[in-house]
N, C-alpha and C positions, 0 to 999 in steps of 0.2 A: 203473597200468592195471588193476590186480586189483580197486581198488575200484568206477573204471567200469562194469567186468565186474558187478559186482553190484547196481550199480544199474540198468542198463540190464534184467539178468535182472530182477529187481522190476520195473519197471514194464512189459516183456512180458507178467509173470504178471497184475499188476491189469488190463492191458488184456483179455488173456482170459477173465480174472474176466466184466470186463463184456461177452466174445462171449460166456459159456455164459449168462449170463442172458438175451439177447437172442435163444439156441438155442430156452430156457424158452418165452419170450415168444411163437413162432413154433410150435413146438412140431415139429419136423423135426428129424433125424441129422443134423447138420452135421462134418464134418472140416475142422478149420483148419491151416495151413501159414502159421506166419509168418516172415520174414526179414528180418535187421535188419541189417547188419555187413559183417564179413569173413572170422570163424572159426566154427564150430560150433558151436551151443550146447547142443541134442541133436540124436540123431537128423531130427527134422523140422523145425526151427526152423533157419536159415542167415545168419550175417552176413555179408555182401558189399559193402557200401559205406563206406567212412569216415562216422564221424560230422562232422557240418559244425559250427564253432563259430559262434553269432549275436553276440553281444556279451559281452567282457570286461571287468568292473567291478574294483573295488577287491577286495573277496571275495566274487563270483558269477560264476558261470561258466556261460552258458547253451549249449546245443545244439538243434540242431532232429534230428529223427531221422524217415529215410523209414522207413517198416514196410507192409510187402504181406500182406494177408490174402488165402490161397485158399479160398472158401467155394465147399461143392457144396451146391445148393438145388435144388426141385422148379420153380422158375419163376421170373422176373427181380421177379414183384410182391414177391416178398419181400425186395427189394432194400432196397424203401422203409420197413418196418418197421425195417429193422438201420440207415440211415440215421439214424432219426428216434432209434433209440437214444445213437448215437454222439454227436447233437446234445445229446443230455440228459445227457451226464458234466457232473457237479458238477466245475468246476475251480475252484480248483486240486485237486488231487490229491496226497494226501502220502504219497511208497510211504517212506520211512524218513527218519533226522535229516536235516535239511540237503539233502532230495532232493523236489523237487516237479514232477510233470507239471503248468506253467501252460496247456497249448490243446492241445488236437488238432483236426484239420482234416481231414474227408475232400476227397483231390481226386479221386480218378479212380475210372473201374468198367468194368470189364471182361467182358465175355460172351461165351462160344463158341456158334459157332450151326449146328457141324457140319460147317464148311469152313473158316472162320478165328475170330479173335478180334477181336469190337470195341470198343477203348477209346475211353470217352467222359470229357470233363473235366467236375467239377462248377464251378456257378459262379464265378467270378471267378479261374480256372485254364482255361489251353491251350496247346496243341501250338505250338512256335515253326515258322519257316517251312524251317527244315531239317528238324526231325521228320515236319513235313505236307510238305514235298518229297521226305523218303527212303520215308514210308511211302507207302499208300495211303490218300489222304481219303473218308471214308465217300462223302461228298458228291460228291467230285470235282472240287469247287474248294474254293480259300482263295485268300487275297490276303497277310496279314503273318502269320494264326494260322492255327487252325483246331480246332476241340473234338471230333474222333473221328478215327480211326485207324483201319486194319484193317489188323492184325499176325499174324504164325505162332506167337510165343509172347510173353505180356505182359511177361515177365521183367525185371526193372530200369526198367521205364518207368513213369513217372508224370506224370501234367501238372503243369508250374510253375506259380506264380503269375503270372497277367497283369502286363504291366510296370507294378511299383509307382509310384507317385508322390512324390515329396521335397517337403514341403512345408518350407520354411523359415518359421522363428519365432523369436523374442524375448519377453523381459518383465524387469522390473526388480525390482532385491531395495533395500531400504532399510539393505543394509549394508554396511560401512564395504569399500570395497574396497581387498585385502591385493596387494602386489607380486608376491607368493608364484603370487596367480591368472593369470601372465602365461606361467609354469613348469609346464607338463603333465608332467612330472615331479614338481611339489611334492606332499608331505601333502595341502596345502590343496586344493588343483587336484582330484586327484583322490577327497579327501573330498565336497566342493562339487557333482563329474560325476556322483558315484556317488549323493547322496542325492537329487539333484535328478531324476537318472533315473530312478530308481527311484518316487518321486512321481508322476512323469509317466506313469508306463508303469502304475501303476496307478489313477492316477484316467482318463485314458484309456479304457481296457480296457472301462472300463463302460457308457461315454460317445459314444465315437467308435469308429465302424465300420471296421474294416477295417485297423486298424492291426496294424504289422507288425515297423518297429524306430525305436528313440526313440534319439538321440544326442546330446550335448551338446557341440558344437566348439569353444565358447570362452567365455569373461568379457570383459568392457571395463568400463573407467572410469565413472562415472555414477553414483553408489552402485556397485551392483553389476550390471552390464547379461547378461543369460544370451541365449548363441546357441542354440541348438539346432534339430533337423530332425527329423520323423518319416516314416517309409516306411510309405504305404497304398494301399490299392485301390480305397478308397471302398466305398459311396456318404459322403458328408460333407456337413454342415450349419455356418454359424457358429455355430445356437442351441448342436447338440452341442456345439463348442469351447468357447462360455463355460460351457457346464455344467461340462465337465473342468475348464476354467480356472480357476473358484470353486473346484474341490474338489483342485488344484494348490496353492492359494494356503493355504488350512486343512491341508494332508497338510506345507507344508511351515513354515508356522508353528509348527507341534509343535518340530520340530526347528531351532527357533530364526531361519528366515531369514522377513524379515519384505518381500511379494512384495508388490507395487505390483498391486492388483488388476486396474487400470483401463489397465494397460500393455503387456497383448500383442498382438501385433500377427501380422499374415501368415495370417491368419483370414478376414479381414473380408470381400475379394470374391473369394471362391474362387469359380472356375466348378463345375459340378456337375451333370451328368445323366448318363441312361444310355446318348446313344450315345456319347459324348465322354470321358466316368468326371470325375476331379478336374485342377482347374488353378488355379493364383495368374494374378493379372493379367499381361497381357502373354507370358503361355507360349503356345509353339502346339507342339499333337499331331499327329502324322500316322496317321488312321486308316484304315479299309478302307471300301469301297464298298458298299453294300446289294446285297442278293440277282439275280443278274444280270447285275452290270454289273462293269467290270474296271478297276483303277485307285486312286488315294490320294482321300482327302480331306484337306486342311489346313487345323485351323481355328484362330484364336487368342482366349486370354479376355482378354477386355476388360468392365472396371464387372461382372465377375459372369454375365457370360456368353457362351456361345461365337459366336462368328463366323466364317462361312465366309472364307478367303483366298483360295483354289482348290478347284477342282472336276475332278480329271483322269476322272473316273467316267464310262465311253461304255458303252453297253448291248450287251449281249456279242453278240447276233447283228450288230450293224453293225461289231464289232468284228472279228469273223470274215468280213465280206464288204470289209473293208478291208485285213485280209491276204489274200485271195483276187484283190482288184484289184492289191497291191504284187506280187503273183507273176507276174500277169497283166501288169504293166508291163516286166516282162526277159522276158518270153515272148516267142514268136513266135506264139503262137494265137490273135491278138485276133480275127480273123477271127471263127472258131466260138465263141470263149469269151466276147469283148465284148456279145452279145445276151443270154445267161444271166444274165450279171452285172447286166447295165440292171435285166433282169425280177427277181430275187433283192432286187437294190437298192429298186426298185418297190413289190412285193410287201411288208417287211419295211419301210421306211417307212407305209406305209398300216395295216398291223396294229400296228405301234410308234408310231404317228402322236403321243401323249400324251405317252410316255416320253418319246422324241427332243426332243418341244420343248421340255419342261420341264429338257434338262439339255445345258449350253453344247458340253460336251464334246464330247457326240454329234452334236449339230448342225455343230460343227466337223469331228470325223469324216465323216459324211457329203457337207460340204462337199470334205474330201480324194479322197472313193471318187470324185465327181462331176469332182477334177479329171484325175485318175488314167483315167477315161475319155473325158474330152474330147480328153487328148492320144493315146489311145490309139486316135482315131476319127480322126485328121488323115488316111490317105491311106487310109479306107474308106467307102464310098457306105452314110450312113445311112438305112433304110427309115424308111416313116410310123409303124409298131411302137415301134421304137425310139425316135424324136423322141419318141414319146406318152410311152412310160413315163415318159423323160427330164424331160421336161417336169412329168408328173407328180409325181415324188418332189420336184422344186422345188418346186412349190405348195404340197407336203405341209411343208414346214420355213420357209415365211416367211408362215407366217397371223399373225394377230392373237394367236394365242393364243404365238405364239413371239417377239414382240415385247421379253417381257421378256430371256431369254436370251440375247436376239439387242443387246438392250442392253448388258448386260455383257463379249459378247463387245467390243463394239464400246469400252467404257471403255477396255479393253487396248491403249494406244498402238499396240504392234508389232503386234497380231492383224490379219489384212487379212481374215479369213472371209468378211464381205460381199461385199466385191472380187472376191474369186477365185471367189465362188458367182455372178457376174453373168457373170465372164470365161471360164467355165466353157460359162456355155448361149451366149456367142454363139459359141465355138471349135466345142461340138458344133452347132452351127446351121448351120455353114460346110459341113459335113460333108453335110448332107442334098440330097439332089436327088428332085423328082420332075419328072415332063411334063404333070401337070395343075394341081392346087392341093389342101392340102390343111390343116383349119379343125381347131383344137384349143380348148376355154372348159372354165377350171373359174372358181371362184370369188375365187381368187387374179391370174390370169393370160390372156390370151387369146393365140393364135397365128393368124398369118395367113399363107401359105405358098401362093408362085404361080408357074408359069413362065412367062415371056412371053413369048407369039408374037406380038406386032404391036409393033414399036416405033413408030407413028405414033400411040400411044396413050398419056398419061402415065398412070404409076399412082398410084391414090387406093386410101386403107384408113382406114377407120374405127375406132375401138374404144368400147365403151360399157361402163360398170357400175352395172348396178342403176338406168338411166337420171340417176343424179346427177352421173358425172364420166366423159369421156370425151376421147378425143383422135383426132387421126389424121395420116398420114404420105402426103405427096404427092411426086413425081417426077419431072420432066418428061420429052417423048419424047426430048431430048436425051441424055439419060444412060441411055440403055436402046435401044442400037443392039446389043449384042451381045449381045441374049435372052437376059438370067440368069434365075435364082432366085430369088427376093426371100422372104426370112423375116423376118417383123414381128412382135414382141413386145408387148404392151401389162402390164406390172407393175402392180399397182391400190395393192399393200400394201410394194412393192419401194423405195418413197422413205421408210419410215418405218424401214428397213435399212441403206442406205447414209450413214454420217456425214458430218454437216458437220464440218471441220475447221478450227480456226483463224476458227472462227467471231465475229467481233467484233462483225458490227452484226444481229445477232438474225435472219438471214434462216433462212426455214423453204423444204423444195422443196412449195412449193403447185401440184403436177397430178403428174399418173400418168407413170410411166419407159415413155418410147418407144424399144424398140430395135430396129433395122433392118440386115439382112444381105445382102448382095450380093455373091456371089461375080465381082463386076465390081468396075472405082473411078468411083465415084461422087463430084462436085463439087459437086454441088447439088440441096438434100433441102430440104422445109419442113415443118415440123410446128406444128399447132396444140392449145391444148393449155385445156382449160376447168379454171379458179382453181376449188382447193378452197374457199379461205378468201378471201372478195370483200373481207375489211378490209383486207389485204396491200397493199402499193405497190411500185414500182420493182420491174418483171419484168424478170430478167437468163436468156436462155437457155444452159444449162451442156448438157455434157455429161462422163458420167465420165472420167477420165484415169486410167488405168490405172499410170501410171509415176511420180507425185506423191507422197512423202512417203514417199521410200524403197521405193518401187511398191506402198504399202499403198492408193493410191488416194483421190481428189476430183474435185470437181466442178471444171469450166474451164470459163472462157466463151471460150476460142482461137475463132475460125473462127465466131462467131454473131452473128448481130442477132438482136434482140427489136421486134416489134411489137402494139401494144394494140389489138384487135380490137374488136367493140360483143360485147355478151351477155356479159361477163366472161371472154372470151376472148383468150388469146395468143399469137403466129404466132411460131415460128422459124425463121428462115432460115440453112442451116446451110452449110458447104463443106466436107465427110465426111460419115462415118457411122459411127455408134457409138450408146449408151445416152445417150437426152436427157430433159431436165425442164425445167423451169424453177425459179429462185430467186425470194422476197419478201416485201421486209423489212414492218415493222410502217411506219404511215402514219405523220410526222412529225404530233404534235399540234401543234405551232408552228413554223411555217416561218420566221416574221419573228424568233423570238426570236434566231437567231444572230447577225443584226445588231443587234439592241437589247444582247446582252450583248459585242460587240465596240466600238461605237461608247462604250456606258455603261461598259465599263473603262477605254477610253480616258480621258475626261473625267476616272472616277475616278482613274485614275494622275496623270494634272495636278494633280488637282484636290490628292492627298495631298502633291505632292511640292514644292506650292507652302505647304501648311500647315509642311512642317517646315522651307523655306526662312524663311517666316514667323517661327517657334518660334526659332531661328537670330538671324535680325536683332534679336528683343524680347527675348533670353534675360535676359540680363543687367537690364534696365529694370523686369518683371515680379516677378521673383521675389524679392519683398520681405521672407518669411517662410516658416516651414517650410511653411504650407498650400499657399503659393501654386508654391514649390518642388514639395512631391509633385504638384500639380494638373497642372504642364507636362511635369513626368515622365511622368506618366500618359498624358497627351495626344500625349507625342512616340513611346514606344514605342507606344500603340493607333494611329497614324496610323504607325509604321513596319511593324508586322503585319502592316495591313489591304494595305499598297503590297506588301510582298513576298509574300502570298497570293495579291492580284493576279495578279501579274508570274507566280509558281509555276503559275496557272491557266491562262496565257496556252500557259506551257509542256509543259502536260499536255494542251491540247487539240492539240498536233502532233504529239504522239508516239503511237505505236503504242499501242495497248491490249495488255493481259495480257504487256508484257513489265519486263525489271528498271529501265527509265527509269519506264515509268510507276507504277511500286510505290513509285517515291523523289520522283514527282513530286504525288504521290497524298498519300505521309507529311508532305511540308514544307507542303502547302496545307491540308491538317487542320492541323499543327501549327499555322501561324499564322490560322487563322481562329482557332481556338481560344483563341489568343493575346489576340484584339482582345475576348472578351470576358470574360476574365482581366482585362483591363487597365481595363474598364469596370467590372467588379467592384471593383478597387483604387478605381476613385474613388467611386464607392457607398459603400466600407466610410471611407474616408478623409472624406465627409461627415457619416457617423455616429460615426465617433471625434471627429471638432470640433465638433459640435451638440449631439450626447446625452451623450457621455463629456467633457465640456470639462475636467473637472477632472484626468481620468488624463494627462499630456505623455508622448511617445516624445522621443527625441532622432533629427535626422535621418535618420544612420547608421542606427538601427533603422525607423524607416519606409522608407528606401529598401532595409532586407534582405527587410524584408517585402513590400514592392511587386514585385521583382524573384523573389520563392521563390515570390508566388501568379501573376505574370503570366505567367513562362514555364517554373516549375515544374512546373506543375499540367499544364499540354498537355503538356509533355515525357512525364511520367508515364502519360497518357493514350493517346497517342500512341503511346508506344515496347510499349504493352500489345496496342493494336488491330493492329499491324502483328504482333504475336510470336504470339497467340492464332490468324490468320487466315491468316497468308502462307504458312505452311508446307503447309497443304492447297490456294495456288492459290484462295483465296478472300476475299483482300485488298483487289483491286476488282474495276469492275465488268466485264463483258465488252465491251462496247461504250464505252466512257470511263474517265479517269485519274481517277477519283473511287471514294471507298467503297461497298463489297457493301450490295447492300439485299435484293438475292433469295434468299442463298443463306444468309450469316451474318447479318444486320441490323447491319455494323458500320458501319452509319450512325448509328446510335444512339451512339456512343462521341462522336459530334458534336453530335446534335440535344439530348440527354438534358441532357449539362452546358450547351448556350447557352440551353435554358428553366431549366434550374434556377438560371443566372443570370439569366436577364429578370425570373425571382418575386423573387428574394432584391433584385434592386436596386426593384421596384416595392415590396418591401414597407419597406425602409430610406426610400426618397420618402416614405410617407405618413408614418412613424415623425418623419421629421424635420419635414415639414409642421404635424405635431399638434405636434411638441415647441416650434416656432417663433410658435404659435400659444398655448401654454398659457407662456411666456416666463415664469420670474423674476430679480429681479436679484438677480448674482451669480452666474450662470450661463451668461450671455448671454457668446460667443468675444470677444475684443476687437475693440477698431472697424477696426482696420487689415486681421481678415479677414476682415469681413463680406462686402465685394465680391469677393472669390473664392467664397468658401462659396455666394454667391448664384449665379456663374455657373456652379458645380460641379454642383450640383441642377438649375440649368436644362438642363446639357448632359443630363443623367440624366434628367430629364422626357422631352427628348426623342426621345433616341438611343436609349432603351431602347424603348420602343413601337415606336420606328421598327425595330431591329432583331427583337424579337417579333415585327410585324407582318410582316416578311419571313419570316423562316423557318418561319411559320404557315404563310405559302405556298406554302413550301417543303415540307414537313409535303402539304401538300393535292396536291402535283404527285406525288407516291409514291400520296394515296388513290386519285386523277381523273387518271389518266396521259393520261386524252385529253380533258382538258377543257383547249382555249386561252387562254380566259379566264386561267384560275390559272398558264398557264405564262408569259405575258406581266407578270402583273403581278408574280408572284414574278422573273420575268427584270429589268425595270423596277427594281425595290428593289433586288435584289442588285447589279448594275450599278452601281449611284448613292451605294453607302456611301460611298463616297469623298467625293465632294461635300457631304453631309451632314453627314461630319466637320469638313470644311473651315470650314463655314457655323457650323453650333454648336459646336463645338469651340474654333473661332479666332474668326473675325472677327465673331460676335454679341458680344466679347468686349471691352468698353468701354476697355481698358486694354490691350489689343492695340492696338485702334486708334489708341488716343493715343501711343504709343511709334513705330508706324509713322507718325505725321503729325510728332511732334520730330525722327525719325531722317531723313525727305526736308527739314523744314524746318529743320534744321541744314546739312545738305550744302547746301541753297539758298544759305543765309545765310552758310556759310562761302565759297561760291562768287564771292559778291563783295564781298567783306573784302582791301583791299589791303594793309593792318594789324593789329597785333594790339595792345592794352594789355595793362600787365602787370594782378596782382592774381589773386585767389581767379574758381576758375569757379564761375558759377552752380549749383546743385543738380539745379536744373530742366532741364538740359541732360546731365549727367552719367548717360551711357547704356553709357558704356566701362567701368564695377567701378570706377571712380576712389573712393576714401574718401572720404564725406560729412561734412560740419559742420552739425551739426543745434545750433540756439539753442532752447532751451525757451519762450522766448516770444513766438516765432514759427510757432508750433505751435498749428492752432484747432481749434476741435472739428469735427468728421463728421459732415456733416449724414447719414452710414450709420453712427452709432453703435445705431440700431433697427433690425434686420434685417427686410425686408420681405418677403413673398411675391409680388407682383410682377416675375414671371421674364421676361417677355418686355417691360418698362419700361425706362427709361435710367434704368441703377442710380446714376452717379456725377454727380451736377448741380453744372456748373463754377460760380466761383462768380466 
């Protein structure tokens, strides 16, 4: 302890050293009073605190040490000169052997001003929320800090450092790694901690801002893999990090370890600014609110930079008129206090008008004060005053410009903001009475408000805006015998607030929110209602339902007709009364197309399921050789594909949208579309290995590993990526059908991408092999036995391939021209009829199909009426069951398709 003792006095003294210069500098009597400790060191000098240890190494032993300067000065300007001194010590500092001051830091400063003392924190230093809660804040607010104080005496206080940051890192050494490094106890272990730290903490220092302590937690396998963590405040840059990082890598080559330059990691997207400070990916902070307003912010980094999660931030005067309403809620003053509050509410909207909308929270607050008084208004008689204000601060929080806010309120499944701010004005609505009538317009909303004295009169009301959209509300003398009140609503921006939920078929609410109050029941209201958007079809009249979706609230069509009026207008006829609109969907660009793709996969289901019955009876007859073998394989899984996409199609169009049938109904129909042009690829490439490559042979087994790893391989692969990348955000498909996103991810593209870049690669292997057929030498030419496959291979590929490009061209063009019918008919048409297609050139264009199918009926004929049999060898020509053939050599003639022709759409095999 005694040589402590002497060291701590030494650098006391060198610190003094540099206040009497900085006395010089100033040129003012300064008296200093410094204290460090717990015991005396003279007269005016007092240790009081423990020394803190920061990090223990192998042989260093650091500390940090608080120290209080009392300086008397003529004025606080001189603060900044002794400041600017303090920043200029040359560190390190060497007060004796083995003893070095590395930093000093000012944080805090202190001034009496006659009454108290106020300490302020310097940068990147402040008061935690216990110190700004026991003291007095300069300010008068804080939220989690706070940087000044006013204290009786500064004694012992100092501002800490802002909550450091732990960034975690790695990088790798190229040496051999010892067992020894698993034992934080070993020599080794902590030779390795110690020089490696020490590396880091001084290439650092020079480099990177704001650091504060370096650790090293462990080694792993890998060569040598180094963990470690540094603790800072920021600001931080990657450029810094690699600057340190290069000069890590040199500081620690010296001393033998030989550092993977190009290995560190935990740098690369740090987040970084100044309201937020530092963050690795994926961290979220919890900070304080801007000037004002009361509440967190949480944001998380993501790719490098920060992003809002939540926004609890409400602007303090609405904040304070919302504890004023909760107190007002267990009151019994609503009487007197309810009108204050409206007008307070009013008033403080209107001049907050910007803030408020711009920030969800508040908008939601306000939304709360507004329910807070509507319930508070149930058994008192609201004047014309009051409905005004009321009314008023509405208008004020759902304009246009609160749209956005009011969107993200509305993302929040549970939030019902909207809801409760509709349900709000008609509760306070109930409340009002007059004896005459009384007319409210702003530019958001119109009010219409009448009592009625003649029930032999129906009521009609109008509403208009800006003469482009308007509506109105009629009643007849029937429902208006008992002379109520009638309060009529017109919302102009109120349907751009209320969400659609559960929205699957794209309908939007096209005309303005009519709502209508009658302190009577009413059975029958009609309201008409002029179309925003004239392209819209199918008008459904909704009204809201307050007790839908766990009472967050939607649209119902319970209790309404809809009728289509001339001028682009439409009539509802309702049985209540509540908040109405109308829904409407986008116009079908193709009406007939549903029946052309139900009727055309019909066919096509037949059509494939007769090809593999086909494939089935001729198995055995055709597959003479390995060509002809892979050819039918080919043929039988792209005709099995295309039938179970089919079929998967059939079943995604009956299922629900956006739920987990249609996610799995969605993946099998990609899968196997995908499938069928995998398999069309295998015989493309399967022409081009027996035409061009004639000399290289696979053995079966190997063409069918390879048939089978590209045909449902590749789509598996594809597949299992587009559902993994998309589903988890709910953006897997589409909203209105079991088919893949185009709007939101484009993982339609995971489909369209790979069947064109298979339609190129088989049109370009066609022409490869046409030229090669065509520039023929002998000795290269496949043998004669597969020419007639080979020929019908390429034909099916001539044609099916265009035929399939040509669809999904059109399909391509129904995403550009969503409303052009033309293109959805013919791309409907194509798709529809693949089946058939296949059937046609696949199979029975197929000269050798056919002949197997005319032996296979004109055996059963001929066996049919055989009352006999002789004994003896069967025929060859007949042998359709795998039976082992007897082939005589000369009986064996030559092929008149020993020449392979181009001639694809000829009769290849000319009997003879």
């Amino acid at each position: 302890m005694a040589m402590h003792a002497v060291n701590l006095y030494s650098i006391i003294l060198l610190l003094l050293v540099n206040f009497s210069q900085a006395e010089v500098f100033h040129g003012y009597e300064d008296q200093y009073n410094l204290i460090v400790g717990s015991t005396s060191v003279n007269h005016e000098y007092k240790i009081h605190a423990p020394l803190r240890q920061k990090r223990e190494a192998t042989y260093l032993q650091e500390y940090v040490i608080d120290i209080e300067v009392f300086v008397s000065i003529h004025n606080e300007s001189c603060l900044d000169g002794l400041k600017q001194v303090l920043k200029k010590i040359p560190y390190p500092l060497n007060v004796e052997q083995n003893v070095n001051v590395t930093d000093g830091v000012l944080t805090t400063t202190c001034t009496y001003n006659g009454e108290y003392t106020q300490c302020k924190c310097e940068k990147d230093f402040a008061w935690s929320y216990t110190v700004c809660n026991k003291y007095k804040s300069c300010s008068g607010e804080y939220a989690d800090t706070c940087d000044c104080i006013q204290v009786a005496s500064p004694d012992g206080l100092s501002c800490p450092a802002k909550s450091s940051f732990v960034i975690k890192m790695t990088f790798s050494m190229d040496n051999e790694f010892a067992p020894a490094l698993n034992n934080i106890s070993s020599p080794e272990y902590n030779q390795y901690k110690s020089d490696i730290e020490d590396a880091i903490i001084q290439s650092y220092s020079g480099t990177v801002m704001g650091i504060q302590t370096v650790t090293v937690t462990g080694f792993r396998s890998g060569s040598v893999i180094v963990d470690y963590e540094i603790a800072t405040t920021g600001p931080l840059s990657a450029s810094d990090f690699q600057t340190g990082n290069n000069q890590i890598t040199s500081a620690l080559l010296v001393k033998g370890y030989k550092v993977n330059a190009s290995s560190f990691t935990g740098f690369q997207r740090l987040c970084n600014n100044s309201d937020y400070g530092v963050g690795q990916d994926l961290d979220i902070i919890i900070t304080k609110c801007p000037a004002q307003q009361i509440g967190n912010i949480n944001v998380q980094c993501k790719n490098g930079n920060w992003s809002i999660k939540s926004n609890t931030c409400v602007l303090k005067e609405i904040n304070d008129i919302l504890s004023d309403a909760q107190k007002l809620a267990s009151s019994l003053e609503s009487v007197t206090e309810l009108p204050i509050l409206i007008e307070q509410l009013n008033n403080t909207s209107t001049m907050f008008k910007n803030n408020i909308t711009s920030s969800t929270a508040t908008i939601s607050s306000v939304v709360d004060i507004l329910t807070i008084i509507s319930n508070a208004a149930k058994n008192i008689i609201i004047t014309e005053t009051d409905l005004g204000r009321f009314i008023e601060t509405v208008n004020n929080i759902i304009g246009s410009e609160s749209k956005k806010s009011w969107d993200a309120l509305n993302s929040q499944n549970a939030d019902s903001s909207s809801s409760r701010l509709l349900q709000s004005v008609e509760l306070f609505a109930t409340s009002f009475s007059t004896n005459s009538s009384f007319n409210l317009e702003t530019n958001n909303l119109n009010l219409r408000a009448i009592k009625i004295t003649n029930s032999n009169i129906a009521y009609n009301e109008s509403f208009k805006f800006n003469n482009t959209v308007h509506g109105s509300v009629s009643i007849p003398p029937s429902e208006l015998s008992t002379l109520p009140v009638i309060v009529s609503i017109a919302f102009l921006s109120l349907s751009d607030i209320l969400p659609l939920k559960n929205n699957t078929t794209k309908e939007k609410v096209n005309g303005i929110v009519l709502t209508t109050i009658v302190n009577s029941i009413v059975k029958k209201v009609s309201l008409d209602f002029e179309m925003k958007n004239t392209s819209l079809d199918k008008p459904k009249c909704v009204f809201w339902n307050f007790t839908l979706f766990n009472n967050s609230g939607s649209w119902d069509t319970s209790g309404c007709t809809s009728v289509i009026l001339g001028n682009s207008n439409v009539r509802c006829q309702c049985e209540h009364l509540t908040s109405f609109s109308v829904l409407m969907s986008p116009k079908d660009p193709c009406k007939i197309c549903t029946y052309i793709t139900y009727i055309g996969l019909g066919i096509s289901i037949g059509s494939l399921v007769l090809c593999l019955l086909i494939e089935a009876i001729v198995w055995h007859s055709v597959n003479k050789n390995k060509t002809s073998y892979i050819r039918h394989v080919s043929i039988v899984n792209l005709a099995l594909s295309l039938l179970i996409a089919d079929i998967w199609f059939i079943i995604g169009a009956a299922i629900k949208a956006n739920t987990a049938a249609c996610s799995a109904a969605t993946f099998f129909t990609h899968f196997f579309y995908l499938a069928l042009f995998f398999w069309m690829l295998t015989l493309a490439i399967l022409l081009f290995f027996r035409v061009v490559l004639v000399f290289k042979d696979l053995g079966k087994s190997q063409m069918l590993a390879i048939a089978f790893c590209l045909g449902y391989g590749c789509p598996l692969i594809i597949a299992v990526v587009s559902v993994a990348v998309t589903a988890p955000k709910s953006n897997y498909t589409r909203t209105d059908a079991c088919w893949l996103n185009w709007d939101n991810t484009m993982v339609l593209l995971a489909f369209v991408i790979p069947a064109l870049v298979i339609i190129t690669i088989n049109l370009i292997i066609l022409i490869v092999v046409i030229v090669k057929m065509l520039r023929r030498t002998i000795g290269d030419k496949p043998r004669a036995e597969e020419t007639s496959t080979l020929k019908v291979v390429a034909r099916c590929i001539a044609i099916l391939t265009p035929f399939l490009g040509l669809t999904w061209g059109f399909g391509i063009g129904t995403l550009l021209a969503p409303d052009n019918e033309g293109i959805h008919v013919v791309f409907t048409v194509l798709n529809a009829f693949q089946g058939f297609f296949v059937l046609v050139f696949g199979t029975l264009l197929d000269s050798k199909i056919r002949d197997a199918l005319l032996k296979r009926f004109a055996i059963s004929k001929y066996s049919s009426q055989q009352t006999s049999t002789t004994g003896g060898i069967s025929s060859d020509r007949y042998n359709i069951f795998g039976k082992k053939k007897i082939h005589r050599l000369h009986e064996v003639t030559n092929s008149s398709d020993s020449t392979l022709n181009i001639g694809f759409y000829s009769k290849l095999n000319k009997k003879k």
